[in-house]
N, C-alpha and C positions, 0 to 999 in steps of 0.2 A: 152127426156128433158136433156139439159148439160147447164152448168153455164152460158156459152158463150151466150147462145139467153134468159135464164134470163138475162142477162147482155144488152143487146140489147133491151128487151122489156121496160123495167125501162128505157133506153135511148130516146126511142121514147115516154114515158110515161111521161115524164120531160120536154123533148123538144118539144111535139107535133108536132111534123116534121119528119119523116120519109128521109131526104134528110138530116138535121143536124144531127141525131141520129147516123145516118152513118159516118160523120166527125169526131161525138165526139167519134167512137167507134175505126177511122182508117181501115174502109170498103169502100166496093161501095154500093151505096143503094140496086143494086139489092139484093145482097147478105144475107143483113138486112132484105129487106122484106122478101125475099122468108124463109128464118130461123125462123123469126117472124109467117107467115101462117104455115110451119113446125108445129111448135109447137101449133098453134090451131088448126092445125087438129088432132095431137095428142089426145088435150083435146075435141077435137069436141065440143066447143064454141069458139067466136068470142071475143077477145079483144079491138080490136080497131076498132070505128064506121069513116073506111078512106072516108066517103060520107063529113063529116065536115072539117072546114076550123077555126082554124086550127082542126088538127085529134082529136078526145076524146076518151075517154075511156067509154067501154059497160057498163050496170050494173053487168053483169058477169066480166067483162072487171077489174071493180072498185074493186070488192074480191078476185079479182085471184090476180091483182097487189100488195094486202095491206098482201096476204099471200107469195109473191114472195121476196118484201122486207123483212119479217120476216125471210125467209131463207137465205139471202145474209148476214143479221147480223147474222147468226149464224154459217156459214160457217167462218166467221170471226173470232166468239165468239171459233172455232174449232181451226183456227190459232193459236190464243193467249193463251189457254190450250197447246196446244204443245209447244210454247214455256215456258211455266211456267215449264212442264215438262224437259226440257233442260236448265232450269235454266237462259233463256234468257229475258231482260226487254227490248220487242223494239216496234214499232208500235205508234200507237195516242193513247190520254189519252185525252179525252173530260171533262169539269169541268164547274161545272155554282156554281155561288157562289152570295148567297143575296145581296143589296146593302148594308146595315147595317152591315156586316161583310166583304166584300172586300176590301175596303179601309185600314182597320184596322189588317187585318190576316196578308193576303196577304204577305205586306212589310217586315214580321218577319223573313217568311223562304222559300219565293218563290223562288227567285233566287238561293238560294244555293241547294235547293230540285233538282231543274230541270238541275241544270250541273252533277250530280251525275247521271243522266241518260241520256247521250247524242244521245242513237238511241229511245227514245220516243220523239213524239211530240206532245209537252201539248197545249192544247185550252183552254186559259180561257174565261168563258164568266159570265158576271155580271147579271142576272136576276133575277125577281122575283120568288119567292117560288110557285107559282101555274104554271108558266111558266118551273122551275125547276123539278117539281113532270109529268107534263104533258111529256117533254123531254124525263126523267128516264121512264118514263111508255110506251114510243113509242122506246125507248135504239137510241134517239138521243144523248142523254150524258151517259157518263159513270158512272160519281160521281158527286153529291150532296154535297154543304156544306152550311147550313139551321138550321132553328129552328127546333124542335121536341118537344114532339113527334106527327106524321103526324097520326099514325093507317091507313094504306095502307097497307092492304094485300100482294099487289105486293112487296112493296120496303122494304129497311133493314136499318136498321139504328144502327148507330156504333156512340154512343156521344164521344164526344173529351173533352168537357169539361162546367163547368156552369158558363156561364156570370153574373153578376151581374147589377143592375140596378143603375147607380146614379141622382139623383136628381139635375141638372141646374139652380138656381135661377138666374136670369138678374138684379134681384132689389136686390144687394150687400147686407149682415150681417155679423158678424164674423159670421167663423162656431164652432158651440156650441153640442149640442149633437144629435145624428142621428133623422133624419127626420122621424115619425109616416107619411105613406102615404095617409093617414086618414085626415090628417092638410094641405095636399095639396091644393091650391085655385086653384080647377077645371078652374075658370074664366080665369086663366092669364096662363091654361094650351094649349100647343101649340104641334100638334101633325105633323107627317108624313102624306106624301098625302095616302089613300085607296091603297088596294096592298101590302103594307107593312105591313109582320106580327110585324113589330116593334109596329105601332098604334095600332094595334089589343092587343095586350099584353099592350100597355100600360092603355089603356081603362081598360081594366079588372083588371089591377092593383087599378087604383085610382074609380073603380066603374064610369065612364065618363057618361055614360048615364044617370042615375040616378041622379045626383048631379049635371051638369052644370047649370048654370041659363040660362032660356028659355030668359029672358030678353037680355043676351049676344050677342050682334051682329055683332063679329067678329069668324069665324072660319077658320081660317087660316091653310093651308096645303102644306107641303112642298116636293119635290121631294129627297131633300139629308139631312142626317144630316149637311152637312156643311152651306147649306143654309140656315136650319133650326132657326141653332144657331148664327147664324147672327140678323136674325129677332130678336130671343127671349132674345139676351143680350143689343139689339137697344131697344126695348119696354120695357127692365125688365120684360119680362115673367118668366115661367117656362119651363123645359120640364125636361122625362124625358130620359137617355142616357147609350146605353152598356159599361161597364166598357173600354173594348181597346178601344172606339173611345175616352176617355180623357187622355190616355198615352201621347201625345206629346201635351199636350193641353201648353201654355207659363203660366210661372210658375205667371202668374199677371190673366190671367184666372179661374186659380184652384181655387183661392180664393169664387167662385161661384158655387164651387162643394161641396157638403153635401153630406153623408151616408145616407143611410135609413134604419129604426130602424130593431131587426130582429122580425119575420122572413123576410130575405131580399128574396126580387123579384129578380130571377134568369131566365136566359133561358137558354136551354140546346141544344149546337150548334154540331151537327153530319154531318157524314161521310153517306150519303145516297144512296143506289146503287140499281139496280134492285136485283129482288131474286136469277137470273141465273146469276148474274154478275161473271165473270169467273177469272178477273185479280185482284186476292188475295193478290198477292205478291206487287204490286207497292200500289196497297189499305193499305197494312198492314205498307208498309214504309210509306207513306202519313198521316195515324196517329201519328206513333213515331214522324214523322218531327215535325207539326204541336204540339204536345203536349207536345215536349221536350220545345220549346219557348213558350206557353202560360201557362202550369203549375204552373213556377217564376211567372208567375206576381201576382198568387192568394193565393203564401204563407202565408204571412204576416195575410193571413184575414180568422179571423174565424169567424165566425156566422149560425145560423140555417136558413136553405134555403126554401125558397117559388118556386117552378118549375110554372112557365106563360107558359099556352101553346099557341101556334103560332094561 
């Protein structure tokens, strides 16, 4: 067994073609197959069922492959330990980041993060938290940046810091003293589509289940907060919303923003990684960044904290 015909099985595994597999490897096919049989007669089973069209994978075929990947990331996972040892930051850096927080982080200290390291190359990708957690647990991404806490065995979690929740009204009042989330008119509340641990936390906040009127027969659900608050300041609704997404809100908007009374409803937004996760070092600069620009924004405000879990 040598890397090279793992490297070739996973190609023919992908591509179902035994003729591409060989392209994308820069071989001849013969070459591909016959190192392909090699290596099953080593293990004396059969990997790939070449009767079908295109080729499939055995039920042997199917286990060998999902433990053949595990070792290709970890031969990798050996690279990037070696170079933390030599004090070197280079290679990819994979990132999936909630919807509810990427808009809003992101902008503070992305850019200046990622030229400080010019032999990484970062992937950001915006998904959801179930989609996130599945990712980390197969070490499709590297890092997590989510609500918590998850309670996942497998994955680690490193908070950055607690959001706070603010209260939207669309149907204008001076603002007077913080909002009891208790006085919330469930009715005129307007949540995220499902998916989003934002809904989920906000339910739990205002008790939604319990207290909406069954009579209500609008439940409106949206994909982005930007759309959201579109809707709910057209209708005079409510909603509620993470503190960074109203930093650049137009100062004739704020006007529609309330406090909520304490203990305020917080979430607690971390740095999430597998448990083997090996690149410490760019991890560990990736919290300083991230935490030196959101710190500021929560000086000012003190109050005793309600943690909403995801």
């Amino acid at each position: 067994m040598n890397t090279r015909q793992i490297e070739y099985i996973i190609a023919v595994a992908d591509l179902q073609n035994f003729g591409h597999a060989a392209e994308k490897c820069f071989v001849t096919q013969s070459t591909l197959s016959a190192m392909v049989s090699r290596f099953e007669d080593e293990l004396g089973l059969i990997i790939f069922d070449r009767a079908t069209k295109p080729i499939s994978l055995t039920k042997d075929g199917k286990k060998i492959l999902q433990q053949l990947r595990i070792i290709v990331k970890e031969l990798a996972n050996l690279s990037e330990v070696v170079n933390e040892l030599k004090g070197e930051l280079s290679g990819e850096l994979r990132i999936g980041v909630i919807p509810t927080v990427a808009p809003y982080l992101l902008p503070l200290f992305l850019i200046d993060f990622i030229r400080q390291y010019p032999k990484i190359r970062f992937t950001i990708s915006e998904i959801t938290t179930t989609k996130i957690i599945a990712d980390l647990e197969n070490r499709e991404l590297d890092i997590g940046i989510l609500s918590t806490p998850l309670n996942n065995p497998d994955l680690k979690e490193s908070p950055l810091y607690n959001e706070p929740f603010v209260l939207f009204d669309g149907a204008y009042h001076e603002v007077g003293n913080p909002v009891d989330v208790h006085e919330i008119d469930c009715n005129r509340l307007w949540l995220l589509d499902e998916g989003h641990c934002l809904r989920t936390q906000v339910e739990t906040i205002c008790d939604l289940r319990k207290k909406r009127d069954v009579k209500w027969n609008l439940d409106y659900q949206s994909g982005t907060i930007d759309t959201l608050m579109r809707f709910v300041k057209k209708n005079k609704a409510v909603t509620l919303l993470p503190f960074l997404a109203t930093l650049d809100y137009p100062q004739n908007d704020k006007k529609y923003l309330h406090q909520l009374k304490s203990p305020l409803p917080v979430r607690t937004i971390s740095l999430v990684v597998h448990k083997y996760f090996v690149k410490k070092s760019i991890l560990n600069a990736l919290m300083l960044a991230i935490q030196e620009v959101v710190h500021p924004k929560f000086e000012n405000q003190e109050y005793d904290e309600w943690v909403v879990s995801p």
